[in-house]
N, CA, C and O atoms as a MOPAC input file, in Angstrom:
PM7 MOZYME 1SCF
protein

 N      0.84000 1    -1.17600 1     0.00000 1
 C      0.00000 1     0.00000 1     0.00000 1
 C      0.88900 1     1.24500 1     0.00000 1
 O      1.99500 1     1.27300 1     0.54000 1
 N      0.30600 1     2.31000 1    -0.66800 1
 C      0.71100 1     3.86000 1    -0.42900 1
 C     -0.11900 1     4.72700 1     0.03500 1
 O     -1.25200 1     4.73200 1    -0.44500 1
 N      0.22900 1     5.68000 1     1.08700 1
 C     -0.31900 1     6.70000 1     1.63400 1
 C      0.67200 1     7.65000 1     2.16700 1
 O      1.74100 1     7.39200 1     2.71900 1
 N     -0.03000 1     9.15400 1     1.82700 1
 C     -1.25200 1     9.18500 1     1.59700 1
 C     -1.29300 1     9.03900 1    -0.18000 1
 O     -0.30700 1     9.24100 1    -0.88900 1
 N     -2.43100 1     8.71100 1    -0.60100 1
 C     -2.41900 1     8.67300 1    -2.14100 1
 C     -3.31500 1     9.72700 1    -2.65400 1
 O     -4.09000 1     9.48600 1    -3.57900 1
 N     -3.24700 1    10.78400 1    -2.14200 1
 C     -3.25800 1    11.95700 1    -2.97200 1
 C     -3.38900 1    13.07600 1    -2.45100 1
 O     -4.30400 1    13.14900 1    -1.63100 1
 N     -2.65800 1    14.20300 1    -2.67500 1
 C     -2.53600 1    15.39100 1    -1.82400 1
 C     -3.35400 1    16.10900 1    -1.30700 1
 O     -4.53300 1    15.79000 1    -1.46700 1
 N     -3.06000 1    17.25100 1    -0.55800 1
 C     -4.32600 1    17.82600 1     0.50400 1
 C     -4.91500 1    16.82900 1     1.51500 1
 O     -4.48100 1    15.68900 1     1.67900 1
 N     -5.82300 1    17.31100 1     2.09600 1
 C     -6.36400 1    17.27700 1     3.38500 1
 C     -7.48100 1    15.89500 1     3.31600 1
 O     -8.41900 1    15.70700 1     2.54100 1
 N     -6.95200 1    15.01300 1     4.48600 1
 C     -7.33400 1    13.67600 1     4.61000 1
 C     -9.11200 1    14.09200 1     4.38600 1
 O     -9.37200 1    15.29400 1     4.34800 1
 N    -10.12900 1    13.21400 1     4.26400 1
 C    -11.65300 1    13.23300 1     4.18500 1
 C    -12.23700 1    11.72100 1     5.24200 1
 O    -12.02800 1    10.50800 1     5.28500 1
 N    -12.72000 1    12.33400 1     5.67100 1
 C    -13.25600 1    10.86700 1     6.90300 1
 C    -13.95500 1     9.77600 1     5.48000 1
 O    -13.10400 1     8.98400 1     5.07300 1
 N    -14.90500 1     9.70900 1     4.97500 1
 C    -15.17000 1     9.46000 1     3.41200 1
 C    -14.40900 1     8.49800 1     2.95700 1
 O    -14.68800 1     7.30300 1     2.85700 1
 N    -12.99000 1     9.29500 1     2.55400 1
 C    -12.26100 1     8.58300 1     1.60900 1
 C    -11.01000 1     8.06300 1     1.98400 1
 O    -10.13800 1     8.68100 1     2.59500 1
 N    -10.95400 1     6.77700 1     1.54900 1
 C     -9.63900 1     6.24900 1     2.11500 1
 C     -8.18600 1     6.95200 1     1.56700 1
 O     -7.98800 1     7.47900 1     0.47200 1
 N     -7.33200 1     6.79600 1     2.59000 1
 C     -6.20300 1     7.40300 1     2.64800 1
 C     -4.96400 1     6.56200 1     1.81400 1
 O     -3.81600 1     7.00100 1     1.75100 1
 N     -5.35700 1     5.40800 1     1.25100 1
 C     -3.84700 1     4.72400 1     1.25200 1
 C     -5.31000 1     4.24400 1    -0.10200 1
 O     -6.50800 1     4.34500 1    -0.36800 1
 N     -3.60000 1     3.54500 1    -0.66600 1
 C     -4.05300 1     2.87600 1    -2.17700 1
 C     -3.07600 1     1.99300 1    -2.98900 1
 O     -2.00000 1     2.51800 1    -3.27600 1
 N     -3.36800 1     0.34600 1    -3.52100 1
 C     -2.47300 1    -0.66000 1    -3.83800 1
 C     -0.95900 1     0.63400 1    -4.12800 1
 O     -0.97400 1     1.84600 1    -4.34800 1
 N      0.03800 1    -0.23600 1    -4.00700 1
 C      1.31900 1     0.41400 1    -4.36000 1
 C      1.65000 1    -0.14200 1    -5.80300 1
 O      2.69000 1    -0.79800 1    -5.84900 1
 N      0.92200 1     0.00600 1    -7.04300 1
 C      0.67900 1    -0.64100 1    -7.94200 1
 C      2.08000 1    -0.52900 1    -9.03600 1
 O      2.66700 1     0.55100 1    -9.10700 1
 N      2.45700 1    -1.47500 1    -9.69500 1
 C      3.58300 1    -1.15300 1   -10.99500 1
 C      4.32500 1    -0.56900 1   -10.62600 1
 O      4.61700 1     0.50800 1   -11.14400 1
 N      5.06300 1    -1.16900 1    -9.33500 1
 C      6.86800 1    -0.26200 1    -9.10800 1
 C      7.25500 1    -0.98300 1    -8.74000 1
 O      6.82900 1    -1.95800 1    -8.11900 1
 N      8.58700 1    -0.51700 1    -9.18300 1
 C      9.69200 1    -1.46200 1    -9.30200 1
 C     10.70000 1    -1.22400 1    -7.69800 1
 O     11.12900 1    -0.15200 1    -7.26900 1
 N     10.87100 1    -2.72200 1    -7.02700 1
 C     11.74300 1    -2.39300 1    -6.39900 1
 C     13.43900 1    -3.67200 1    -6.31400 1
 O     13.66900 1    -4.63200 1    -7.05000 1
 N     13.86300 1    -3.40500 1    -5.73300 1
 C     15.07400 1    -4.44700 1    -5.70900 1
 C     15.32800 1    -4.66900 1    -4.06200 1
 O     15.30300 1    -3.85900 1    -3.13500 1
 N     15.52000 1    -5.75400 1    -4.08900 1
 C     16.15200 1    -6.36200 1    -3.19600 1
 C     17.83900 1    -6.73100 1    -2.71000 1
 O     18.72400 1    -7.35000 1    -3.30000 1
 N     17.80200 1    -5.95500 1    -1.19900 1
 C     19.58100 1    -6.11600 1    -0.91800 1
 C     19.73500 1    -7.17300 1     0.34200 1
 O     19.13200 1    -7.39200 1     1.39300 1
 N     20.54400 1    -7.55000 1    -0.14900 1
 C     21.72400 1    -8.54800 1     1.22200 1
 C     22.78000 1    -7.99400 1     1.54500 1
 O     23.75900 1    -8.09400 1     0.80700 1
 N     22.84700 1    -7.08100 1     3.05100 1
 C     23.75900 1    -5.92600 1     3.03500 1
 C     24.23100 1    -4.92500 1     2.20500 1
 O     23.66800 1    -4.00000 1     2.79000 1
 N     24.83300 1    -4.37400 1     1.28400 1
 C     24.77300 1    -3.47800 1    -0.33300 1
 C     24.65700 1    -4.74600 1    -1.23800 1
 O     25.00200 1    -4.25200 1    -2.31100 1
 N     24.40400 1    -6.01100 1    -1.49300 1
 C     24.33900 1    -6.90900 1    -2.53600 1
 C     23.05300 1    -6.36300 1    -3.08500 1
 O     22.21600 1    -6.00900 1    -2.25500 1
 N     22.72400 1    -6.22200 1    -4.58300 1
 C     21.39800 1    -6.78800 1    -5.05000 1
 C     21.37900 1    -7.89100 1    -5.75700 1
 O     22.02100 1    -8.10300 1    -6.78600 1
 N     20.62000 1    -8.63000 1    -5.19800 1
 C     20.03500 1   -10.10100 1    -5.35200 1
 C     18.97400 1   -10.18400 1    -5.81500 1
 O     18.71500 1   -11.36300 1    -6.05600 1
 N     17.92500 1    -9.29000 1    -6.16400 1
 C     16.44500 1    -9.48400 1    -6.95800 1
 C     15.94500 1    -8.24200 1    -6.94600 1
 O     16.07400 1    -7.27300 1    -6.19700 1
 N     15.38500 1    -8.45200 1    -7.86400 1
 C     14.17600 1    -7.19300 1    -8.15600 1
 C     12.73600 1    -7.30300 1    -8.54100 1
 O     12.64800 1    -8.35200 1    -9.17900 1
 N     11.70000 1    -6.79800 1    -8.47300 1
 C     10.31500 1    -7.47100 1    -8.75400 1
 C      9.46500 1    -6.43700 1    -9.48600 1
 O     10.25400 1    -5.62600 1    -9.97100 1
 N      8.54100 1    -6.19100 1    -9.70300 1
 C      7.74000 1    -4.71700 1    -9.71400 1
 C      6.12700 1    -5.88500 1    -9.27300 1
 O      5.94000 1    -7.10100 1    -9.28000 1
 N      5.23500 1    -4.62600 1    -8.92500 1
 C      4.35700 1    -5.37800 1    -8.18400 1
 C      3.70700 1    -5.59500 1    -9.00700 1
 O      4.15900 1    -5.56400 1   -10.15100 1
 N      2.10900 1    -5.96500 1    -8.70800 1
 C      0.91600 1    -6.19600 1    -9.56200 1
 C      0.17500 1    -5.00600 1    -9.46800 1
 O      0.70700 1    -4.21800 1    -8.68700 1
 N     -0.66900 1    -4.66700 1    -9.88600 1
 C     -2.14900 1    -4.12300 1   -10.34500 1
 C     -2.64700 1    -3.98400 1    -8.58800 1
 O     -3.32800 1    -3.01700 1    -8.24900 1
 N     -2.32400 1    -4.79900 1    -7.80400 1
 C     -3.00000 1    -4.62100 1    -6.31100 1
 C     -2.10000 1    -4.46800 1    -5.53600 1
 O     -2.32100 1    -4.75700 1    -4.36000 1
 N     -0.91900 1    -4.01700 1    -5.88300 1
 C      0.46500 1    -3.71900 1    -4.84500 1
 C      0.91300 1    -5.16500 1    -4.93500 1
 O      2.08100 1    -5.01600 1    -5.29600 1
 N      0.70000 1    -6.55800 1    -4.82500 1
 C      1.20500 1    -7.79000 1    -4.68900 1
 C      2.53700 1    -8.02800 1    -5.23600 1
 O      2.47600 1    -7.44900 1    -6.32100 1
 N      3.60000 1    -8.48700 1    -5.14500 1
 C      4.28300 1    -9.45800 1    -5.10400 1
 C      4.93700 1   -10.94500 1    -4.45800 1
 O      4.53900 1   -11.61600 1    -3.50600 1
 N      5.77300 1   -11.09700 1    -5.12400 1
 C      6.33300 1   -12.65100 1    -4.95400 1
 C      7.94700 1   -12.68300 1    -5.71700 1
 O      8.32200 1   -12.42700 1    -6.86100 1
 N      8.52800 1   -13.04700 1    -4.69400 1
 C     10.14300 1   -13.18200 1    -4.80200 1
 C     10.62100 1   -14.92200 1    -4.02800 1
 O     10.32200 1   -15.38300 1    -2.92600 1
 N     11.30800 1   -15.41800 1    -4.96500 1
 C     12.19000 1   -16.41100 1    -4.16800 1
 C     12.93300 1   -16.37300 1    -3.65800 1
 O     13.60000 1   -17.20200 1    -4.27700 1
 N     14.10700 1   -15.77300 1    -2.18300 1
 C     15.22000 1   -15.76900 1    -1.57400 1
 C     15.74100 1   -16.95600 1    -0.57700 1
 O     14.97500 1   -17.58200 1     0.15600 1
 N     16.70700 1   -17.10800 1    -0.62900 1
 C     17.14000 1   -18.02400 1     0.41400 1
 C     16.98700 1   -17.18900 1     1.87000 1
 O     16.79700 1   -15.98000 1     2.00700 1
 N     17.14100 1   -18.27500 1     2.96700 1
 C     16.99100 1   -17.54000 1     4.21100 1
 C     18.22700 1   -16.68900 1     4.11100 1
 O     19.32100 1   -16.91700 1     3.59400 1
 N     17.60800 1   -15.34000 1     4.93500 1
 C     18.31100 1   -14.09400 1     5.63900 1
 C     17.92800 1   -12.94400 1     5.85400 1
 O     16.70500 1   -12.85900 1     5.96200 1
 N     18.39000 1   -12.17000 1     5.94400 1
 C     17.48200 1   -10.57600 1     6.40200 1
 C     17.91600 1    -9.86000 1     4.93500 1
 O     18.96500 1    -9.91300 1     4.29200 1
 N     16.72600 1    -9.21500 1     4.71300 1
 C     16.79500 1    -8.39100 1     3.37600 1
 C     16.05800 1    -7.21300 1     3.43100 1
 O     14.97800 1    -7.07100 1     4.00400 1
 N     16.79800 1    -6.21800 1     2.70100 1
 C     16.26300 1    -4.89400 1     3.13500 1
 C     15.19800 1    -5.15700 1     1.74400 1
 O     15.24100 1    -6.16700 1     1.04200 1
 N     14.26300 1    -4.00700 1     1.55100 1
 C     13.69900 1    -4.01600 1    -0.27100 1
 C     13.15700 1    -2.46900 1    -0.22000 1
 O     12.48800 1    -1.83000 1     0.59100 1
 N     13.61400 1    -2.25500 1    -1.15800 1
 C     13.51800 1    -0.54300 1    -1.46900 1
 C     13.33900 1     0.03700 1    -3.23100 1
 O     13.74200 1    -0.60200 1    -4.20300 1
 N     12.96300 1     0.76200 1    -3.25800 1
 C     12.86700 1     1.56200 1    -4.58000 1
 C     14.21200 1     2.47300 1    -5.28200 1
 O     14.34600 1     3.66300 1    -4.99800 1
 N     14.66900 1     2.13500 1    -5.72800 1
 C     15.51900 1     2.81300 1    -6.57700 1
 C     15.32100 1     4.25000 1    -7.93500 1
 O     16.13200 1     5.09800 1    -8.30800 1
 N     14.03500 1     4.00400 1    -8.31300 1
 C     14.04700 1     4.39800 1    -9.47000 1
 C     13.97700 1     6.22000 1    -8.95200 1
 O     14.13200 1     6.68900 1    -7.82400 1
 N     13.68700 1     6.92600 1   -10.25300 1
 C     13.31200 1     8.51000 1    -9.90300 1
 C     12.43100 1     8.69700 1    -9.47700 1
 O     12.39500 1     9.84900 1    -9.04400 1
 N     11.37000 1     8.04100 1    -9.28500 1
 C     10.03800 1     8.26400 1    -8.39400 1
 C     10.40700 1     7.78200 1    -6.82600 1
 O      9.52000 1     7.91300 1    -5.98300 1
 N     11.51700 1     7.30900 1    -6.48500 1
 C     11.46800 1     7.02400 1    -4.89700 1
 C     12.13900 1     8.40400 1    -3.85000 1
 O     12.22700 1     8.51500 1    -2.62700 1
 N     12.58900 1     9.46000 1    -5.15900 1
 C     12.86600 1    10.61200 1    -4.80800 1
 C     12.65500 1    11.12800 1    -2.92300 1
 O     13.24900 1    11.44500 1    -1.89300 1
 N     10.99800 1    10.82700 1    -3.71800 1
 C     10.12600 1    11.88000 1    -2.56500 1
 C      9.34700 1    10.28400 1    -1.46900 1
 O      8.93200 1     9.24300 1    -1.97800 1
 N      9.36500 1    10.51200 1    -0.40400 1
 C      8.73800 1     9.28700 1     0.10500 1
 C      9.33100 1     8.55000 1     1.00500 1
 O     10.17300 1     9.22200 1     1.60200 1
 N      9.25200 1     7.11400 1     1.49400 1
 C     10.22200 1     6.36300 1     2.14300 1
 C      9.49700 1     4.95400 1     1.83300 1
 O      8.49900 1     4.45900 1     2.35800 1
 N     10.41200 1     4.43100 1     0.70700 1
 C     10.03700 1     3.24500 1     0.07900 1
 C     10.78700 1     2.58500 1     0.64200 1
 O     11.65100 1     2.35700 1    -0.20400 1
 N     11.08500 1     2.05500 1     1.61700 1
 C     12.17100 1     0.99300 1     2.15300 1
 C     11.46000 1     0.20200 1     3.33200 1
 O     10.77500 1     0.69000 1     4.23100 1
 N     11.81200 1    -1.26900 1     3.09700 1
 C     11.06100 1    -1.89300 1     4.14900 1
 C     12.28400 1    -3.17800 1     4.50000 1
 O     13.11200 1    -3.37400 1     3.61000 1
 N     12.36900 1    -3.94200 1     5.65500 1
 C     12.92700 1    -5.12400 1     5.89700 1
 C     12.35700 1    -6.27400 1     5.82000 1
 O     11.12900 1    -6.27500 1     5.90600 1
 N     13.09200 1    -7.62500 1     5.63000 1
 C     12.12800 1    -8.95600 1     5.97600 1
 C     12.99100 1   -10.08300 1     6.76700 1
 O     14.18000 1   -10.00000 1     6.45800 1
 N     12.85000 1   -10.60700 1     7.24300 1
 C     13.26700 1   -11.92200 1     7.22200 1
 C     12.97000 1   -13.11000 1     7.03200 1
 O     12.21300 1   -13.78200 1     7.73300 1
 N     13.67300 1   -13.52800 1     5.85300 1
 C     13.27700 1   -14.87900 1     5.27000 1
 C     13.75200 1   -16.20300 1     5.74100 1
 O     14.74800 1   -16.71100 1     5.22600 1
 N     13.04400 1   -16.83400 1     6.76300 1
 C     12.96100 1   -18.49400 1     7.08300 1
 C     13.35900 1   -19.17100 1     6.23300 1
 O     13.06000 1   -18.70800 1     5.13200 1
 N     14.06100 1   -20.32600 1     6.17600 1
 C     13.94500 1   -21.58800 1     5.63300 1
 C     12.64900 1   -22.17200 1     5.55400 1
 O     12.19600 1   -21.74900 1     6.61800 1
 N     11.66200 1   -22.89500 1     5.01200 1
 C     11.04800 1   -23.70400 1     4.83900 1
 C      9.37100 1   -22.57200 1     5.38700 1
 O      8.56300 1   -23.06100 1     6.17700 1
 N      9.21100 1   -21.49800 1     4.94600 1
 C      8.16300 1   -20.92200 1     5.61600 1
 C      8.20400 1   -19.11300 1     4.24400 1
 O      9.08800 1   -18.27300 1     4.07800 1
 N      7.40100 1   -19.20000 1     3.87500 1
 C      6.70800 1   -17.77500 1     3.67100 1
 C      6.77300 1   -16.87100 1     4.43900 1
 O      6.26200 1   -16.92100 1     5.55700 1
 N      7.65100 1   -15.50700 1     3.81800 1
 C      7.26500 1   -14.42900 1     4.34000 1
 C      6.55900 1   -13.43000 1     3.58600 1
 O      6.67900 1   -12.88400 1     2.48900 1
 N      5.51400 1   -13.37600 1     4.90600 1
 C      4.46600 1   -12.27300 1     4.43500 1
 C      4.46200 1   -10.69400 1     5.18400 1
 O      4.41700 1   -10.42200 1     6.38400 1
 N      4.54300 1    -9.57200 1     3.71300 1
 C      4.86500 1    -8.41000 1     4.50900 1
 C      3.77400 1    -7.63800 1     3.84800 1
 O      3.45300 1    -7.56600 1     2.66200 1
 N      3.19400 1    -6.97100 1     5.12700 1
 C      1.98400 1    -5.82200 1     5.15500 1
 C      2.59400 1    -4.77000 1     5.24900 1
 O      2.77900 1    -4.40700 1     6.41100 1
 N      3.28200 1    -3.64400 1     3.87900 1
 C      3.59700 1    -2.55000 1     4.54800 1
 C      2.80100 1    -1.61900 1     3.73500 1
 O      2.05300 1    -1.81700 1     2.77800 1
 N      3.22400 1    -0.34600 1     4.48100 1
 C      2.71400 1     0.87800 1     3.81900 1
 C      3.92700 1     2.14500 1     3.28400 1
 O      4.74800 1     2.80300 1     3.92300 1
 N      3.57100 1     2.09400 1     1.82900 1
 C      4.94600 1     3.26000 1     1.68600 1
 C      4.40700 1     4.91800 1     1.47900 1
 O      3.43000 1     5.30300 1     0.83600 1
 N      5.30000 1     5.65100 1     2.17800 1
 C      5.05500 1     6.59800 1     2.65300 1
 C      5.05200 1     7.45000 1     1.37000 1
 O      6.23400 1     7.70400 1     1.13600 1
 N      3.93800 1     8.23600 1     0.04800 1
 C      4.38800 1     8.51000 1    -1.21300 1
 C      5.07100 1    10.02900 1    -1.02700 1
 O      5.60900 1    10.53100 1    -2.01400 1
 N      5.04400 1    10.85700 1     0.41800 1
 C      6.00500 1    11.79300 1     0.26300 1
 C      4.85300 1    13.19100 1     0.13800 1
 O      5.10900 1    14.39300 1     0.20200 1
 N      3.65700 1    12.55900 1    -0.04200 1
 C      2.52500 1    14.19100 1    -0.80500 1
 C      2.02500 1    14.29600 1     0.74500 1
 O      1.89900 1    13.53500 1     1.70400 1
 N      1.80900 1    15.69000 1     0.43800 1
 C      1.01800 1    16.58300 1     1.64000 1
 C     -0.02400 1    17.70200 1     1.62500 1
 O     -0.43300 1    18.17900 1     2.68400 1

């Protein structure tokens, strides 16, 4: 998800956040990049990593403004599932 997803003044009404749709981010193992993904149409993705801690962040010119960066840690033998929200930077 992104929020807020669109500038000016929140509305009780209307939701504040919205899929983080078609961006691209990459994946690091300390400064390594090891993968990259871009999401779906509903913010979704899916990456294969071996176990370890991995940061995943946005690179491109749109991560300018915002704070696209999130952590995970990936188990052996188990799915990780991450609920985040990226911050798009508008006010």
């Amino acid at each position: 998800m992104v929020s807020p997803s669109r500038p000016g003044p929140i509305r009780k009404d209307t939701p504040n956040a919205m899929p983080a749709a078609n961006l691209q981010f990459v994946v690091k193992k300390e400064d390594a990049r090891v993968a990259s993904f871009i999401t779906d149409a509903e913010g979704h993705f899916q990456v294969s990593l071996p176990p370890g801690h991995y940061t995943v962040l946005r690179e491109d010119p749109g991560a300018r403004i915002g704070h696209w960066r999130f952590e995970v840690e990936v188990v052996s033998g188990s799915i990780a599932k991450v609920n985040w929200t990226g911050d798009s930077g508008m006010r």
